[in-house]
Each structure stands twice: as structure tokens, then as C-alpha cells.
N, C-alpha and C positions, 0 to 999 in steps of 0.2 A: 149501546152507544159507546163508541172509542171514545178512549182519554187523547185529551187534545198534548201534545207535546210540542215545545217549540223547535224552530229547526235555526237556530242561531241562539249564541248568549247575549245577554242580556247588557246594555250597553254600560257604560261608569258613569256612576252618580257625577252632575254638572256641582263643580265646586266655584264657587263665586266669592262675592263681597259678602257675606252673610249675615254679619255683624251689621254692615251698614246699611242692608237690604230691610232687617229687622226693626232697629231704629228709625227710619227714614217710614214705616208703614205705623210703627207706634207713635207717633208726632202726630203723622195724619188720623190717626184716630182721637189723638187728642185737642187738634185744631178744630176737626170735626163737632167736637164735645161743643169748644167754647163758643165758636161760630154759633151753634143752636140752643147755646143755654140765655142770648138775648130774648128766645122766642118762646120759652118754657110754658107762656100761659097760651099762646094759641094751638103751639100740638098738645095741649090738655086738653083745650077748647073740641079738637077737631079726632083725639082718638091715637093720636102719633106719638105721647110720653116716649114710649118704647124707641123712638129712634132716636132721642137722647142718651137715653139708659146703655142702649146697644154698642153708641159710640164711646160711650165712658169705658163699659166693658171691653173693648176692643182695646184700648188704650191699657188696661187695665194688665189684660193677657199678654199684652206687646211688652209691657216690664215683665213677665214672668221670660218671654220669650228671649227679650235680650239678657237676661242673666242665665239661661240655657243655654244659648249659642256661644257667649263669653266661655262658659264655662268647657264647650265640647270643640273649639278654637281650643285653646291653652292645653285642652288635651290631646290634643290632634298633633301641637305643635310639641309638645314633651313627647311624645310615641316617637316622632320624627328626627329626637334629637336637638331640636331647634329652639332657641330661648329668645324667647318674643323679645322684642326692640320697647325702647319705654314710648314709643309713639302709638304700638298697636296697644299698649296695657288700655291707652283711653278710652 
């Protein structure tokens, strides 16, 4: 079997809002949380706990996640030269 090689390189990572892509997905999981924590005793009832649990964790991950990205931002932006404005610190 031949080794597959590609016949072009490989395109540049898509750089976005990423910070606010992060946050705006950890909210939702934390919206998520409280919307279904009225309902706690029917998904016990019915076998679903876990998609409470799932969306806590979600929310949970999404703080580990925005203090990752803050932090690989600010790095991105020192490599570059460039001293973040006190609007992007927030």
C-alpha cells in the first residue's frame, strides 16, 4: 500500500473572535444548566440526571476554556509586539 502524500499545503488556521466565541458557548451551557435545574426531579423521574450534570460540566469546561484562550490571546499579542488596549483586557 502507498503512503498517501498531499499534493498542496495545508491551508492557515481561521483566526476569529475567540475569546468571544468561548464565552458566548460557556453562558450557553450555563443557561442550559439553570433552565433544567427547575426540572431536577422529572429527569430523575425519567432516567436524564445526566443532562443536567452534562450541562453544568459544559459550563464548567468553558471557564477552564476562557482563561486558556485569554491567556494564548495575550500571548499571541506579546509575540507580535502589540500591547493589548485596556478594552480587550475585559
Amino acid at each position: 500500500m502507498a503512503k498517501w502524500t498531499p499534493k498542496h499545503e495545508a491551508p492557515e488556521p481561521l483566526e476569529g473572535p475567540v475569546v468571544a466565541t468561548i464565552v458566548g458557548g460557556t453562558i450557553v451551557w450555563f443557561v442550559l444548566f439553570l433552565v433544567q435545574l427547575p426540572f431536577y426531579g422529572w429527569f430523575a423521574d425519567h432516567g436524564h440526571l445526566w443532562w443536567l450534570w452534562t450541562c453544568l460540566t459544559g459550563g464548567g469546561l468553558g471557564l477552564i476554556g476562557i482563561w486558556y484562550v485569554r491567556k494564548r490571546d495575550a500571548a499571541i499579542k506579546r509575540a507580535a509586539g502589540l500591547r493589548p488596549t485596556s478594552a480587550e483586557q475585559l
